[in-house]
DRENDO-1510 file (C-alpha; in Angstrom, 1 decimal, always signed):
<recs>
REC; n; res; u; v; w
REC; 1; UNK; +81.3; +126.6; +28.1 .
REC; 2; UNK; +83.6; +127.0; +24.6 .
REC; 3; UNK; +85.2; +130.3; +24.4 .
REC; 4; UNK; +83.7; +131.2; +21.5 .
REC; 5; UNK; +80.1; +130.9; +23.2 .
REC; 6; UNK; +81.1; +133.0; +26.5 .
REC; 7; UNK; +82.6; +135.8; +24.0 .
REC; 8; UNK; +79.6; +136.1; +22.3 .
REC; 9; UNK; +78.1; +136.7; +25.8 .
REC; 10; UNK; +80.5; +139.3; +26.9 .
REC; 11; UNK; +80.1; +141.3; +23.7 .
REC; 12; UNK; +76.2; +141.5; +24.7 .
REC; 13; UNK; +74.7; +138.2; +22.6 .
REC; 14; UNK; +71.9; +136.2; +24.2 .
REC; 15; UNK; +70.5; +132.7; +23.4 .
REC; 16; UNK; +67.3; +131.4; +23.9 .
REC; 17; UNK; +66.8; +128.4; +25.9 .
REC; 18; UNK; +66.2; +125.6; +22.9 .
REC; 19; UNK; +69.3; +126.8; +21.6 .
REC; 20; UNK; +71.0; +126.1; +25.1 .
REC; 21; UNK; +69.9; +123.0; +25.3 .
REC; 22; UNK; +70.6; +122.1; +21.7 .
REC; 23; UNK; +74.2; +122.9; +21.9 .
REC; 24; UNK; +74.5; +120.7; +25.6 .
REC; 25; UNK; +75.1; +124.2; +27.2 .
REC; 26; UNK; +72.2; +123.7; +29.6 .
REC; 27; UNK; +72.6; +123.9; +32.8 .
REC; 28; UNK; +75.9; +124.9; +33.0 .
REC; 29; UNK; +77.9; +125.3; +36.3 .
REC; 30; UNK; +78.7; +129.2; +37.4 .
REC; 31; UNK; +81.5; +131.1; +35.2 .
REC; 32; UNK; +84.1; +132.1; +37.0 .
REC; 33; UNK; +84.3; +136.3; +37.0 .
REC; 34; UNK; +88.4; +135.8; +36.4 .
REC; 35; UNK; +87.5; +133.7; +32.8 .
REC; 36; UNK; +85.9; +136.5; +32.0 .
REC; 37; UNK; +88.2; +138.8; +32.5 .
REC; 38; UNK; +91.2; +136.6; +31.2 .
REC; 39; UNK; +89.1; +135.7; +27.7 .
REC; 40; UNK; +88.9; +139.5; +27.2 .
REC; 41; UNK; +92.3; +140.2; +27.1 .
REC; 42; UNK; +93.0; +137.3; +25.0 .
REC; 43; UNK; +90.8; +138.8; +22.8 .
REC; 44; UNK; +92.2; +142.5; +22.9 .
REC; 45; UNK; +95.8; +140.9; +22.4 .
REC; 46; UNK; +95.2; +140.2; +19.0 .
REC; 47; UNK; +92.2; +142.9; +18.6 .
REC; 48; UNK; +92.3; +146.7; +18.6 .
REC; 49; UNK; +88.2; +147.3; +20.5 .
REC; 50; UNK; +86.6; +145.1; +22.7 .
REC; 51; UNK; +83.0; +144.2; +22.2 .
REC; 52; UNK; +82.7; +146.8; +19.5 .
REC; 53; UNK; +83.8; +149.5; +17.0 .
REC; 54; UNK; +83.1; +152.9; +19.0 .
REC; 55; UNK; +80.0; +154.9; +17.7 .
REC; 56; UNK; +80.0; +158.4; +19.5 .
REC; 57; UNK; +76.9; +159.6; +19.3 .
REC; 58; UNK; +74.9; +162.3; +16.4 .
REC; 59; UNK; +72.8; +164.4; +17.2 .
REC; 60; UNK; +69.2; +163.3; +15.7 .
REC; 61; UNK; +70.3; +159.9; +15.4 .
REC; 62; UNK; +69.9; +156.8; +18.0 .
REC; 63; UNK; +72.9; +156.8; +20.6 .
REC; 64; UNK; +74.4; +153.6; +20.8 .
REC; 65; UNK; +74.7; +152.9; +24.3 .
REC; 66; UNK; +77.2; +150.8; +26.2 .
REC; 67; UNK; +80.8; +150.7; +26.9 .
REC; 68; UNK; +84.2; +149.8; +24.9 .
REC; 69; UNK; +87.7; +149.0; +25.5 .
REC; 70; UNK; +90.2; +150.4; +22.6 .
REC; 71; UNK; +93.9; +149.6; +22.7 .
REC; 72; UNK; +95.7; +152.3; +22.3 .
REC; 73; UNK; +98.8; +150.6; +22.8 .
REC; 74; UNK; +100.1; +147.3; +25.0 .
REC; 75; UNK; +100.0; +149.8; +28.2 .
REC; 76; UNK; +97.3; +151.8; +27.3 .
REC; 77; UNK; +93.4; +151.0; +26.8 .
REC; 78; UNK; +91.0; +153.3; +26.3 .
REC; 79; UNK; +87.4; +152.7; +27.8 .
REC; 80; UNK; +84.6; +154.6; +26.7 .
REC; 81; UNK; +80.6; +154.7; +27.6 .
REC; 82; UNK; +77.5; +156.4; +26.5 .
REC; 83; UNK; +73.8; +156.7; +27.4 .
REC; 84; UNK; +70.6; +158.2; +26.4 .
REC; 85; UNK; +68.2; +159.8; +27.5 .
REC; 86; UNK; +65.5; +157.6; +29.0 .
REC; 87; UNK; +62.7; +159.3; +27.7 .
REC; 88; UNK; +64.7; +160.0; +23.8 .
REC; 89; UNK; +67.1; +157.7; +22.3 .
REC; 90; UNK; +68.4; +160.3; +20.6 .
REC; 91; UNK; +69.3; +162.4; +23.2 .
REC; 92; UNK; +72.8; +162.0; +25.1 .
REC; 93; UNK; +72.6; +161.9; +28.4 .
REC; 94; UNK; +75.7; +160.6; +29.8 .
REC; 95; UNK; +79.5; +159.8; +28.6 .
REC; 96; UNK; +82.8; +158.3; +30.4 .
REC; 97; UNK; +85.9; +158.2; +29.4 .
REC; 98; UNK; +88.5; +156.6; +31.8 .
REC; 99; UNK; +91.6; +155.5; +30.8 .
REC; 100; UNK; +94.0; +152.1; +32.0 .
REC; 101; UNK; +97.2; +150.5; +32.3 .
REC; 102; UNK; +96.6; +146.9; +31.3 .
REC; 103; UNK; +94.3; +145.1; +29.4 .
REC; 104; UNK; +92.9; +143.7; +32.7 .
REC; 105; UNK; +91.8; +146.5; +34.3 .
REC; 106; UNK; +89.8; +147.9; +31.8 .
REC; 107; UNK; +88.5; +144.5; +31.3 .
REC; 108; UNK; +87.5; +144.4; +35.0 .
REC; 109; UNK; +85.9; +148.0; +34.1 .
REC; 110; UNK; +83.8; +146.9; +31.4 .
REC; 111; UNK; +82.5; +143.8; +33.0 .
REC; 112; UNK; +81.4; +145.5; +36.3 .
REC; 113; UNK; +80.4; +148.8; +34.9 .
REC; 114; UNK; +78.6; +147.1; +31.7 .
REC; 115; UNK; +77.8; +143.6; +32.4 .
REC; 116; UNK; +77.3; +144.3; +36.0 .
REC; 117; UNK; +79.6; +140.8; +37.0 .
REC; 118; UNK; +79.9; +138.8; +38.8 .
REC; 119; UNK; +76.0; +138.4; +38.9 .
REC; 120; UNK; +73.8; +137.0; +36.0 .
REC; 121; UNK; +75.4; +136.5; +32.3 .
REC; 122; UNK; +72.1; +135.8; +29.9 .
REC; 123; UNK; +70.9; +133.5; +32.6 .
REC; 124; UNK; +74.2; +131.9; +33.5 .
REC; 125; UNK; +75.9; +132.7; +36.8 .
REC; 126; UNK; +79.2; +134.5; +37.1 .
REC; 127; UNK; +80.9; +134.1; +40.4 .
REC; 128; UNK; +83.9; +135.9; +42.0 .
</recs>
């Protein structure tokens, strides 16, 4: 799989199967956990937030929900989380904060805490 495809993965994109199979990306053998981890922290070398732009949440409105990475500096990222409410979108029910060393370790964070990897990616297999 092309870099380009698994980041759009990681940041929470899905494709249908047709599409898959169009781009010769079906099957596909298991994605190693540590590509993962390594294309993230390609990404946050040359990028400030990893998959997004953080939205903290307004009362009223929809809380975006899921996790971030923000580099604060080349020894210190920044990942934060939010949920709602499972009965009201717009309620806040949980946040994290937690803070890291390296850009690995917070990747490691986010794709355990967020992707729940290794386990299934959209359908393809992320192995340890």
């Amino acid at each position: 799989m092309d870099n380009k495809t698994l980041l759009f993965l990681l940041k929470g994109g899905h494709m249908n199967m047709p599409d898959r199979i169009s781009l010769g990306l079906w099957p596909h053998p298991p994605i190693h956990f540590n590509e993962c981890v390594n294309l993230i922290v390609t990404y946050l070398d040359e990028n400030e937030r990893f998959p997004r732009t953080w939205e903290a949440a307004e009362q009223g409105k929809v809380v975006h929900e899921g996790g971030t990475i923000q580099k604060i500096s080349p020894q210190q990222f920044l990942y934060r989380s939010q949920a709602s409410h499972p009965l009201d979108p717009t309620i806040l029910r949980a946040t994290t904060e937690a803070e890291f060393e390296s850009p690995e370790s917070a990747a490691i964070h986010y794709l355990k805490c967020d992707l729940r990897l290794p386990g299934d990616l959209d359908g393809w297999k992320v192995v340890e």
